[in-house]
VEXTORTOR-422301 format. One record per atom (N, C-alpha, C): x, y, z; residue in one letter. Coordinates in steps of 0.05 Angstrom, whole numbers, plus 32768, in hexadecimal, padded with zeros to 4 digits. Example, Ala and Ser with C-alpha at 12.3 -4.5 7.8 and 13.67 -1.06 7.14 Angstrom:
BEGIN
81087F8E809CA/80F67FA6809CA/81087FBE809CA/81017FD3808ES/81117FEB808FS/81028001809DS/
// end
This chain:
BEGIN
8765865A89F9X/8758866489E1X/8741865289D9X/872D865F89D0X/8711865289D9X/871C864189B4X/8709862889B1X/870B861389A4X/8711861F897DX/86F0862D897BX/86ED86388964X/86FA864F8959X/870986608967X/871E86788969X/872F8666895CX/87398646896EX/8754863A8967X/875486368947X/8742862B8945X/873A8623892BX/873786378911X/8727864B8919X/8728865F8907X/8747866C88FCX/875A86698917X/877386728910X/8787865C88FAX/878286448901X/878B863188FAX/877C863188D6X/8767863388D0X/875B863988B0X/876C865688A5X/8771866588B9X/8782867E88AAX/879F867288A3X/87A8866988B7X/87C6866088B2X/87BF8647889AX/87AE86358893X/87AB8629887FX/87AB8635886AX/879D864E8868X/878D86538851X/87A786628844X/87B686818857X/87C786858849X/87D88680883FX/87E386678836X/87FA86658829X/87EE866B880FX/87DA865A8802X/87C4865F87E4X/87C1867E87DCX/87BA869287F5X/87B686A787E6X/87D886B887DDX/87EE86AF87E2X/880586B787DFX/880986A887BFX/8804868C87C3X/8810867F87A6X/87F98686878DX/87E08685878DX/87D78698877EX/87D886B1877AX/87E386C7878CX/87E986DF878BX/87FA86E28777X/881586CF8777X/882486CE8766X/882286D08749X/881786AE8740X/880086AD872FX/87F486C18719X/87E686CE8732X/87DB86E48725X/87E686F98715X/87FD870D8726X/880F871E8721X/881687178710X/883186FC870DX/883F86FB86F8X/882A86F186D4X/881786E686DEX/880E86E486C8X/87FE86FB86B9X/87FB871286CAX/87ED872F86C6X/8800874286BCX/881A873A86C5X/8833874B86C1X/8841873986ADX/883587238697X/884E871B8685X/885487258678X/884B87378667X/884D8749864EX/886887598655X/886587678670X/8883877B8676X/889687658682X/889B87528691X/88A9873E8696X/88B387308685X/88A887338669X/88AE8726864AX/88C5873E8641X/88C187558642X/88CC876A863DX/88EE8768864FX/88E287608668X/890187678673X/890A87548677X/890C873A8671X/891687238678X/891D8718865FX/8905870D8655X/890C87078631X/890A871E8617X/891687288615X/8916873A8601X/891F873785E9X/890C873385D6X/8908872A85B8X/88FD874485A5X/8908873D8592X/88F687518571X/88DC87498576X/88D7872B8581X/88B78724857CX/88B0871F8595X/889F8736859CX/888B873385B8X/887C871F85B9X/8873871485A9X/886886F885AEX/887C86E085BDX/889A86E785ADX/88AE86D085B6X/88B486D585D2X/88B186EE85D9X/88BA86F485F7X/88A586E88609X/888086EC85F8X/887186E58612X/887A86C38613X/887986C185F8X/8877869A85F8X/888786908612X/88AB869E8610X/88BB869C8623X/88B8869D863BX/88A886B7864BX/889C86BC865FX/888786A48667X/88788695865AX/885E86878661X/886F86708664X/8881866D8658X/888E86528652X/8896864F8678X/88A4866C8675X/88AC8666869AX/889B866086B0X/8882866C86A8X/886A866886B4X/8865864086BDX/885E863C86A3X/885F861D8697X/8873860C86A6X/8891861A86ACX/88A0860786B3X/88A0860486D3X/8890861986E0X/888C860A86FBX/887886028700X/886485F386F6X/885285E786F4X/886585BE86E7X/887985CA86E0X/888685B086E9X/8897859E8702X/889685B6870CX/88A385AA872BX/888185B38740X/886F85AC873BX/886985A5874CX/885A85868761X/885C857A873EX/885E85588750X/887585548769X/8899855F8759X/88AE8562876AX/88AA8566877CX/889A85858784X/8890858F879CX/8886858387AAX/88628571879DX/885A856587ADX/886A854B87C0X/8883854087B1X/888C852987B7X/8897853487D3X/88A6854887CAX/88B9855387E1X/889F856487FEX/8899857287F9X/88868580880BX/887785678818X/886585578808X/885085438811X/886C852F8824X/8883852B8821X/8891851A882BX/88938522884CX/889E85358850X/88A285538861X/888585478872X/887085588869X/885185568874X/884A85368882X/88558521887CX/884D85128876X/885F85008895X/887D850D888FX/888B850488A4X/888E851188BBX/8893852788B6X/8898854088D0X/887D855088DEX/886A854888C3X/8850855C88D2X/884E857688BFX/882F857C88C0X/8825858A88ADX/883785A688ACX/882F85AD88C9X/883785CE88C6X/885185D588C2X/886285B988C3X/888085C488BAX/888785C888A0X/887F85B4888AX/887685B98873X/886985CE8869X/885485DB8872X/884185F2886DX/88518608886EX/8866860E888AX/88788620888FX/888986278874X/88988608886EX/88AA86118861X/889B86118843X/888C860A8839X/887C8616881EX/8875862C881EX/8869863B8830X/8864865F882EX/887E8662882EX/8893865E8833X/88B4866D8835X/88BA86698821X/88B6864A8813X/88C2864887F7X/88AF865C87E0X/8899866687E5X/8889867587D5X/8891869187D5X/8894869F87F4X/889A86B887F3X/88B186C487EFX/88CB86AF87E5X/88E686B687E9X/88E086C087CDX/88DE86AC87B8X/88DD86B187A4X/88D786D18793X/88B686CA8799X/88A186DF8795X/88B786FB87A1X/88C986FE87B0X/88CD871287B5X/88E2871F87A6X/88F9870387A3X/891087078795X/890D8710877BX/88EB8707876AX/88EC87138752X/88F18735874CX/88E2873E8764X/88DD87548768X/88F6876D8762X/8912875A876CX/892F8765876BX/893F875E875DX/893087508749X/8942873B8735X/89538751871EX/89608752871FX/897087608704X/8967876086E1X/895A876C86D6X/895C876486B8X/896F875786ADX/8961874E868AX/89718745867DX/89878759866BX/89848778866FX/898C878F8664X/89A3878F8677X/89A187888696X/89AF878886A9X/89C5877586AFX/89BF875686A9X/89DA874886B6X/89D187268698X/89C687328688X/89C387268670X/89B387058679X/89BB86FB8665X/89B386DF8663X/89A686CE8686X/89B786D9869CX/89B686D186B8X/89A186DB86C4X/899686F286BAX/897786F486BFX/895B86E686BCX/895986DD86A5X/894686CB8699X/894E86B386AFX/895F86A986ACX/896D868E86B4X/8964868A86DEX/896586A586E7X/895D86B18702X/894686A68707X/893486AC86F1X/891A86B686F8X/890D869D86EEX/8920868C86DFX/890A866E86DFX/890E865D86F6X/892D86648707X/8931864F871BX/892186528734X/891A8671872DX/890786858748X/88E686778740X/88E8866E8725X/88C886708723X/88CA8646872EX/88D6863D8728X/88E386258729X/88E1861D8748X/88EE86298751X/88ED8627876FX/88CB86328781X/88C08642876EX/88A186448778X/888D86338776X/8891861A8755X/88878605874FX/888885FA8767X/889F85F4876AX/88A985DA8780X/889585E0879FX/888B85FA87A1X/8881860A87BEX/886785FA87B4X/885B860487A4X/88438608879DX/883885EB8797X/884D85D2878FX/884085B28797X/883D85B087ACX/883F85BF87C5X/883B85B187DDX/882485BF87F2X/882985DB87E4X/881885EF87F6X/87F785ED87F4X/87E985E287DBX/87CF85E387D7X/87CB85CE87E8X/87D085B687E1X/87C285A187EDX/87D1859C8805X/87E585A1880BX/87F285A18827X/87E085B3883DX/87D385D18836X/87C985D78845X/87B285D28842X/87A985C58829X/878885B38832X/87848599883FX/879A858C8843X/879E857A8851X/87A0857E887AX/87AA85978878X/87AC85A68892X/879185A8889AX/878185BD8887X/876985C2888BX/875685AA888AX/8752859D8885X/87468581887FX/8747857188A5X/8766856E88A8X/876C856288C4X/8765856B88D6X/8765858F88DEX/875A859D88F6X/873A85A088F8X/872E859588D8X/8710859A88DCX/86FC857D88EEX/86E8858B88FBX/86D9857188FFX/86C5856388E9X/86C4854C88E7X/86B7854488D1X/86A3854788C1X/8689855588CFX/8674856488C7X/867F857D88B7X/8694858888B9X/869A85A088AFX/86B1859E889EX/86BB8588888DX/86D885828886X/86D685948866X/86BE85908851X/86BF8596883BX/86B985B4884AX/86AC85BD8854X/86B385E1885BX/86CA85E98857X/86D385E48873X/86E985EB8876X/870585E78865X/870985D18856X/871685CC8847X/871485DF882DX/86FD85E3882AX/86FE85F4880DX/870486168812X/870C86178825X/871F8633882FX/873086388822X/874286288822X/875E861B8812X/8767862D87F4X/8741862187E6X/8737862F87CAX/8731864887C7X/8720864C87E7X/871D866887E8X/8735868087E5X/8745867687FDX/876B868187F7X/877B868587DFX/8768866A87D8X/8777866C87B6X/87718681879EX/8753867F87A9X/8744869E878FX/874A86B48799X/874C86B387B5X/874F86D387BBX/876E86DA87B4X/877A86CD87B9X/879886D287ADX/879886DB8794X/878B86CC877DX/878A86D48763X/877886ED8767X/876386F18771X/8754870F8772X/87728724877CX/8777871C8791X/878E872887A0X/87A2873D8786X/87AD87268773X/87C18722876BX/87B7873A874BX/87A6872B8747X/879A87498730X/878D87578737X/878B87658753X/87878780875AX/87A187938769X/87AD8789876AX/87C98796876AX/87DB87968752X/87E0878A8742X/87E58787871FX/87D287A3871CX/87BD879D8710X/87A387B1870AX/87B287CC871CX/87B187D18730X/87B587E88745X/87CE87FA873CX/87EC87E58739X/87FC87F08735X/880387F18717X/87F087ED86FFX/87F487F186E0X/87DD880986E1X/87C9881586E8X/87C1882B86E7X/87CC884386FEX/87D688428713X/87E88854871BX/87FE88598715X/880C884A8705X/882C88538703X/8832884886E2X/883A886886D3X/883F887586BEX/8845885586A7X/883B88588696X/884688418681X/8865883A867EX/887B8845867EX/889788468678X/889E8847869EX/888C884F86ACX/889F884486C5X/889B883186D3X/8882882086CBX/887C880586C8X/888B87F786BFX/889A87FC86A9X/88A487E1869AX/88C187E586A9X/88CA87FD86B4X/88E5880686BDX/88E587F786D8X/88DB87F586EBX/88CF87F4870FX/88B587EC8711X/88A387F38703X/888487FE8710X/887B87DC8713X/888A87C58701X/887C87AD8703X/888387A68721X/88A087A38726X/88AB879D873DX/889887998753X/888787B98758X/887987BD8776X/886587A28776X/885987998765X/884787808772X/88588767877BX/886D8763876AX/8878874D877CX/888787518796X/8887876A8798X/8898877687B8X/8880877087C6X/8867877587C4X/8850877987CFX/8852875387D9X/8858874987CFX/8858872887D4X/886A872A87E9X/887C873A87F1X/8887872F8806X/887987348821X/88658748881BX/885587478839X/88418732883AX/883687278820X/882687138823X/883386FD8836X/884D86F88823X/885D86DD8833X/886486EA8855X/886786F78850X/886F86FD8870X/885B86F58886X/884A86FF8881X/882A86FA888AX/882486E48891X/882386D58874X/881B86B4887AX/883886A78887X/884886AF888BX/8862869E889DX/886686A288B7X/885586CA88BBX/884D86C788D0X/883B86B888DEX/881E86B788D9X/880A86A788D9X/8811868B88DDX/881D867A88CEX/882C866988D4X/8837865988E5X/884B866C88E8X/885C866D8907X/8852866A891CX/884A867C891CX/883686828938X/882386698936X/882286638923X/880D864C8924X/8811862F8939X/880C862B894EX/881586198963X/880785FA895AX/882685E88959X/881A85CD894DX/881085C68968X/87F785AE8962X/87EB859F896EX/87E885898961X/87D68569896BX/87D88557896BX/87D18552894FX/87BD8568893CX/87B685628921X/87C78566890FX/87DB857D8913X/87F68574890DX/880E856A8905X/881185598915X/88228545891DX/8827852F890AX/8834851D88FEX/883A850F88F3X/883184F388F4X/882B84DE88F0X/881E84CE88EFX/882784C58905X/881884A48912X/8820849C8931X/883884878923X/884584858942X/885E8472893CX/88598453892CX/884084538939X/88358430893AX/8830842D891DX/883084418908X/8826843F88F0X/883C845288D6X/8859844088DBX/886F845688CCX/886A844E88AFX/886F8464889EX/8872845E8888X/88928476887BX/889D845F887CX/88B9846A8877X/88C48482885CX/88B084768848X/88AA8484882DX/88928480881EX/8883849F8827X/886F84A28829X/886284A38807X/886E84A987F4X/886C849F87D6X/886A848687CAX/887A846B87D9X/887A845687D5X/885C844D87E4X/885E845087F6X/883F844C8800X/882D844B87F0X/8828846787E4X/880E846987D7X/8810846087BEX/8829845A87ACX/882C84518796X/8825842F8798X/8831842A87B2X/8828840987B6X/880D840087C0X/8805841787CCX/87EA840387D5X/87CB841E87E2X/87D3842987CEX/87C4844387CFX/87BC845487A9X/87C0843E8796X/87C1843E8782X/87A2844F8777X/879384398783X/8775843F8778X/876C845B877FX/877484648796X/8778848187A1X/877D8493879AX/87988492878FX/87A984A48781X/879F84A78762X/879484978758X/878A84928737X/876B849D873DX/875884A08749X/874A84B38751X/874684CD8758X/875A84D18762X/876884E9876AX/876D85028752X/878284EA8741X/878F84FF872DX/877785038714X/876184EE8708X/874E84EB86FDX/873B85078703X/873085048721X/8720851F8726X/872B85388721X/8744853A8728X/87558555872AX/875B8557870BX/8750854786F9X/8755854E86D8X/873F856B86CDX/8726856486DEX/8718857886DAX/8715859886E8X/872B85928704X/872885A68711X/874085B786FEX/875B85AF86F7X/876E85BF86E4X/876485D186CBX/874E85B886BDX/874385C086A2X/873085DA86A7X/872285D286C1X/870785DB86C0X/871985FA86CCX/8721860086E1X/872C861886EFX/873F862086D9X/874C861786C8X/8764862C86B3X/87528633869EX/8740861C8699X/8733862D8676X/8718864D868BX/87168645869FX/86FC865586AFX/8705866C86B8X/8716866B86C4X/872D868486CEX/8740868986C7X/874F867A86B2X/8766868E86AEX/876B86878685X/875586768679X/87548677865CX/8744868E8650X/872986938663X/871C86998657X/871586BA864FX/872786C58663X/872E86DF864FX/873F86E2863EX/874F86D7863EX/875E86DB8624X/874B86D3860EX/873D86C2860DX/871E86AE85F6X/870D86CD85F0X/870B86DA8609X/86F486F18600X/8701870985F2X/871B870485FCX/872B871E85EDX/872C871485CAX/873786FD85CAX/873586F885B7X/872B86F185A1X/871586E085B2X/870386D28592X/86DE86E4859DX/86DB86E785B5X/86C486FB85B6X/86CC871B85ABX/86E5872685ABX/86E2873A85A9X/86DC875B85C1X/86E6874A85D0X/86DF875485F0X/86FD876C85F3X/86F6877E85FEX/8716878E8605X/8714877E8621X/8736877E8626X/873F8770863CX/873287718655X/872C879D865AX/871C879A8671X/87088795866EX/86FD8786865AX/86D787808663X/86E08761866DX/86F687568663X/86FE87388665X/870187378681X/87178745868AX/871E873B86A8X/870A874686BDX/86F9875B86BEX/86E6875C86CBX/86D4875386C9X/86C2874586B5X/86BC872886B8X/86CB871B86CBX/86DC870386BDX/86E686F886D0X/86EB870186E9X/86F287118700X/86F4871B870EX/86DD87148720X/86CD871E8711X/86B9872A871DX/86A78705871EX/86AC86F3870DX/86A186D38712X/86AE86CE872AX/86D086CD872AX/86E286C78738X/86D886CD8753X/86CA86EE8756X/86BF86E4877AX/86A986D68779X/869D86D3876DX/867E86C5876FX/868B86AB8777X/8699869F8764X/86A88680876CX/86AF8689878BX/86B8869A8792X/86CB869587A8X/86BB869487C6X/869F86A587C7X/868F86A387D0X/8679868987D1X/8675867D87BFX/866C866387B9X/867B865087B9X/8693864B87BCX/869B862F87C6X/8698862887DFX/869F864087FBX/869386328811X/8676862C881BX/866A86348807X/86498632880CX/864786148800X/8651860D87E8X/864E85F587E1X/866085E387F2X/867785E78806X/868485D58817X/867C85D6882DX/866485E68831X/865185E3884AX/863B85D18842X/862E85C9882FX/861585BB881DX/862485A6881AX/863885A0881BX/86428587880EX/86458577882CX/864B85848841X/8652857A8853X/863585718868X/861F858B885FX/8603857D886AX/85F285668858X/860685638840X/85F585568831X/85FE853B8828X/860C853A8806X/8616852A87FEX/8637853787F8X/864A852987F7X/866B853487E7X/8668853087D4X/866E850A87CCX/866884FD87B6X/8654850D879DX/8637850E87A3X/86258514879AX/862785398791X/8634854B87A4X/8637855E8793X/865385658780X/866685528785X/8677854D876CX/866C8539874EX/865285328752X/864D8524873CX/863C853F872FX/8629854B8748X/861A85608734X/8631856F8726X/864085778730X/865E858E8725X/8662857D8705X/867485628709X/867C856186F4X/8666855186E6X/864F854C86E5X/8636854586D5X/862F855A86C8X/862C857086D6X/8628858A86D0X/863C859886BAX/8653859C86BCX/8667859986A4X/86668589868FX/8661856F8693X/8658855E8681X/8641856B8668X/8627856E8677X/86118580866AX/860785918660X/861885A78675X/861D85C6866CX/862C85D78661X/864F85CA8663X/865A85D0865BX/866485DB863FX/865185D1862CX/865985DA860DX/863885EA8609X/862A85F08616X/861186048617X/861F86218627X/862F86188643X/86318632864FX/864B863F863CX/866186338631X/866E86338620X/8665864C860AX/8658863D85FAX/8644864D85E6X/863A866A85E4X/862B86698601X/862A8684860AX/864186968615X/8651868C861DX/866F869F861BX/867086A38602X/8678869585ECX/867F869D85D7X/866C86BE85C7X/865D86BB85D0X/864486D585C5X/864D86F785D0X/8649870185B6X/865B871B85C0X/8648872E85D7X/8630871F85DCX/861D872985F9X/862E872C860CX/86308740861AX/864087368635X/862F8727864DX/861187338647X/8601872B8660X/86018708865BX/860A86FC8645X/85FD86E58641X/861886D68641X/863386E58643X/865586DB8640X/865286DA8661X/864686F18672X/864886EC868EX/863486D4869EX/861E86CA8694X/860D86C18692X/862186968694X/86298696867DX/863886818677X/8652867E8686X/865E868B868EX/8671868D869EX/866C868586BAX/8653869786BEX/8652869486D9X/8644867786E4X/8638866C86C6X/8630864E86CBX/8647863B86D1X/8657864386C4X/866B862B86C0X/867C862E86E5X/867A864C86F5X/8684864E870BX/866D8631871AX/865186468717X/864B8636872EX/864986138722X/864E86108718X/864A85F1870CX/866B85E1871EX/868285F0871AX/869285F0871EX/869785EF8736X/869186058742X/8693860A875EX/868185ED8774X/867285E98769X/866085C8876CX/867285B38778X/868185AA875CX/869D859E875BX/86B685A38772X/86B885BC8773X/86D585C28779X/86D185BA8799X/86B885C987A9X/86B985C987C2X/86B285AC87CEX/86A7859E87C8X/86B8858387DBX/86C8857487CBX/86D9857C87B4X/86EE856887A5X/8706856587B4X/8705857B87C3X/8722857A87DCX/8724856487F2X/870F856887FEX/870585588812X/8707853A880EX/86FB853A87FAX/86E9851B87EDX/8702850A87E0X/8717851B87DFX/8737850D87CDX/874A850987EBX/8745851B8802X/875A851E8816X/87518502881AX/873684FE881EX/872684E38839X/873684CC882AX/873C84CD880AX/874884AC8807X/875C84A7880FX/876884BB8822X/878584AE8825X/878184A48845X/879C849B884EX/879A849C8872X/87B584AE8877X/87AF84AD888CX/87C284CD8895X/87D984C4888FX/87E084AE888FX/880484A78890X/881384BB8874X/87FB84AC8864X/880684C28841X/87F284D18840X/87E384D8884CX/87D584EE883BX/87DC85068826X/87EB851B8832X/87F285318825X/880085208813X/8818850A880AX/882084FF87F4X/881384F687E6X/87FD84E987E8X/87E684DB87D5X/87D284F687CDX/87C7850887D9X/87BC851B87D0X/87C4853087C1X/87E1853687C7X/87F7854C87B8X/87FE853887A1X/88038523879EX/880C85198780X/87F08514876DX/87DB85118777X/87C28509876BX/87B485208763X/87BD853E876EX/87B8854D8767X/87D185638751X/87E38563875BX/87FB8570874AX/88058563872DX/87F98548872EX/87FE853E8716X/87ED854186FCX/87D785488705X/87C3854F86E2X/87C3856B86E6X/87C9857986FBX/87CD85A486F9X/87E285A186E2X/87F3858D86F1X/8810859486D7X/8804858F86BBX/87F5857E86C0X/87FD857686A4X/87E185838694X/87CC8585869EX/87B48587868AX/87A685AC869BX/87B085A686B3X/87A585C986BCX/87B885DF86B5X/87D685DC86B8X/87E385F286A1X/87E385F58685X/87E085DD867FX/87DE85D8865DX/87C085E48651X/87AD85DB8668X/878B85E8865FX/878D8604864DX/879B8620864BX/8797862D863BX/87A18625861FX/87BD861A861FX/87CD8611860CX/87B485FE85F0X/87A985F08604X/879C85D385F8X/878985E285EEX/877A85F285FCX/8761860085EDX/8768860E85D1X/8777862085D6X/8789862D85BDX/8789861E85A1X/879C860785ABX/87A085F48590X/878985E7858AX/877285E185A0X/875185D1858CX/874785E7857AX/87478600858AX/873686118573X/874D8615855BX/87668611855DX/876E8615853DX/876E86058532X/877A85EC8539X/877185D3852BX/874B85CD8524X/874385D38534X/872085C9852BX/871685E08520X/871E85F88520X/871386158519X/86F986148521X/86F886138537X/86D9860E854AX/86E3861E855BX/86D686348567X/86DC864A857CX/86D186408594X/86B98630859BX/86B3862085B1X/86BC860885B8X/86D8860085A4X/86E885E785A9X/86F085DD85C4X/86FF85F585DBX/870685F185F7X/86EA85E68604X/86CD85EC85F8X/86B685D98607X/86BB85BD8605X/86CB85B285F0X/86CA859785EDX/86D5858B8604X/86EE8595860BX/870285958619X/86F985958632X/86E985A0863EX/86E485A2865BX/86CB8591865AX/86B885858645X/86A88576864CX/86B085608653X/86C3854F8642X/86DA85378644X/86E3853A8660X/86F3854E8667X/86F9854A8687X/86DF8546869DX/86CC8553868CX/86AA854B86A6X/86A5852F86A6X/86A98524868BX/86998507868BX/86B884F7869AX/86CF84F88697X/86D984F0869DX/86D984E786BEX/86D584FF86C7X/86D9850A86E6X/86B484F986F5X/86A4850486E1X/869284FB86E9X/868884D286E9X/869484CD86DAX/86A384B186DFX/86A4849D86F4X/86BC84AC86F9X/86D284A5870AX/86C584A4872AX/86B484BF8733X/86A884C58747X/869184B48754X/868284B2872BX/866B848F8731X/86748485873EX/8689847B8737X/86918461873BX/86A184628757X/86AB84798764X/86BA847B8779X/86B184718790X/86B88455879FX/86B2845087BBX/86A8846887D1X/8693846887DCX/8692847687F5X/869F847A880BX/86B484638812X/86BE84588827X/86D684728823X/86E28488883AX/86F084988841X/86FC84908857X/871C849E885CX/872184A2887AX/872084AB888CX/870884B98891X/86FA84C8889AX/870084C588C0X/870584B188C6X/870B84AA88E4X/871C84AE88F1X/873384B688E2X/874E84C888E6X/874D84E988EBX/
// end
């Protein structure tokens, strides 16, 4: 099989695990409102969604866990065995919701089902992003690493595109009352062909030498202790940059319609087709920017990204807030490409500080640890500035702090990568 065929196959088997765990993502967060209905059922639909989001929320706590466990896996046995079993741990789930029993049905043990189901997807989903950008990263040649690597991202939006166009598909085909009865069910059944797919892909996927687990001559018994002992400066870089990628991607894609529904005044569908419709533009422009980054500077276009946030961010802000749409799409789509700047060599440019012994462990904890904590929380946090400050462009504050922060950190970041591995 001619070289670039191998390769090309080898970025699919990377890429799909991302568009499965955002698929998810998507669905269940498109479908909470009836998932609130049949699982938590309250006098107050608010208490049901709170409940519902809460479960959302709670696997976004196992995914440091994940990373520990997955990056351990990756780290000892080799990439693609890890990779394997994270699309499995993603699609079992995603499917089982699908057949899960109500709370009308087997009471209290429903709810209780469906957090251990969402619980057990956390735990997939610490290992599967950067596990398979770590894949993708290793099989690329060095001229081409921030490209190819930002596939990964690409997998990741299209999943979320994926994921609210089948939501969207099956809430305007099938009747209001037999939706809330069955009609939700069919998208997460639909996940089981995703997973199937990517486990096929997978499989078939034939290890080779990039692969493979680190060399004998260089064991590292526990691959966490490593990087905690002498991979510090690394890892505290790591989690620093990835403060802006959480903030910047949850208030950009998944705060900001709810902001237009709410405080612009926007009906939902002008909200999500917007977004939608940014969402491919991003998804199309990150590999163009991980092709530029790689003829150009890395460093240098993660400083324009988060310099750029720094500057723009409470101007492009602003103009969202305006009940224009040309000038809400206008600001939006700044903050993409400003964003998209950032995102496409931040993968790359975080994998190179490690050496292969820990990589996926130093990259999966440096990244899973500020998603948990400041990229799920990003809608939450925005919420409470504008009530507490009663400033409706308050969430600008918020994402400028993560630019100067990020932008920082990056000054100051050594050049020196592992690039030789």
């Amino acid at each position: 099989m001619a070289t670039n065929e191998l390769r090309t196959r080898k970025i699919v088997a990377g890429t799909v695990g991302n568009t499965l765990e955002w698929y998810d993502f998507a669905v269940y967060g498109y479908l909470a409102p009836i998932i609130a209905q049949q699982f938590f059922p309250s006098n107050s639909p608010t208490v049901s969604l709170i409940s519902t989001f809460g479960v959302f929320a709670a696997g976004f706590l196992m995914r440091p866990i994940g990373s520990l466990l997955l990056g351990h896996i990756a780290d000892k046995l080799g990439r693609s065995k890890a990779l394997l079993l994270s699309v499995t741990l993603m699609a079992i789930p995603t499917t089982l919701i699908a057949f899960l029993p109500t709370y009308e049905q087997i009471g209290i043990a429903a709810p209780v089902i469906l957090t251990l189901l969402r619980l057990l997807q956390g735990l997939s989903v610490g290992g599967e992003y950067t596990g398979s950008s770590v894949y993708l990263y290793e099989i690329s040649p060095q001229s081409k690493r921030c490209f190819i690597v930002s596939w990964a991202l690409v997998g990741a939006t299209f999943g979320v595109l994926l994921g609210s166009g089948v939501a969207a598909l099956a809430t305007s085909l099938i009747p209001t009352d037999d939706l809330s009865i069955w009609g939700w069910r069919i998208p997460f059944a639909f996940g089981l062909l995703v997973g199937l797919t990517g486990f096929l892909i997978r499989s078939g996927n034939k290890s080779d030498d990039t692969d493979m687990p680190p060399s004998p001559h260089n064991p590292v018994n526990v691959p966490v202790s490593e990087v905690l002992r002498n991979h510090r400066p690394a890892l505290l870089r790591t989690i620093a940059c990835n403060i802006l990628n959480g903030v910047g991607f949850y208030l950009t894609f998944v705060y900001l319609t709810s902001y237009l529904v709410t405080y612009v005044k926007f009906s939902e569908s002008q909200a999500l087709t917007i977004n939608t419709s940014v969402m491919i533009v991003f998804m199309f422009l990150v590999p163009v920017l991980g092709y530029l980054a790689d003829k150009f500077n890395r460093r240098w276009l993660m400083l324009i990204g988060s310099g750029g946030i720094t500057i723009f961010g409470l101007p492009l802000f602003w103009l969202i807030h305006h009940h224009d749409t040309y000038l809400v799409v206008l600001g939006q789509l700044g903050l993409v490409v400003i964003l998209a700047s950032f995102f496409a060599p931040l993968m790359a440019t975080m994998i190179s500080q490690f050496p292969r012994s820990v990589r996926v462990t130093g990259y999966s904890l440096g990244y899973n640890i500020p998603l948990a904590i400041f990229g799920g929380t990003a809608p939450l946090v925005a919420t409470f500035l504008i009530e507490r400050s009663h400033l409706q462009i308050a969430p600008a504050f918020y994402l400028v702090a993560a630019g100067i922060l990020t932008f920082i950190v990056v000054w100051y970041m050594p050049d020196t990568v592992q690039d030789d591995d």
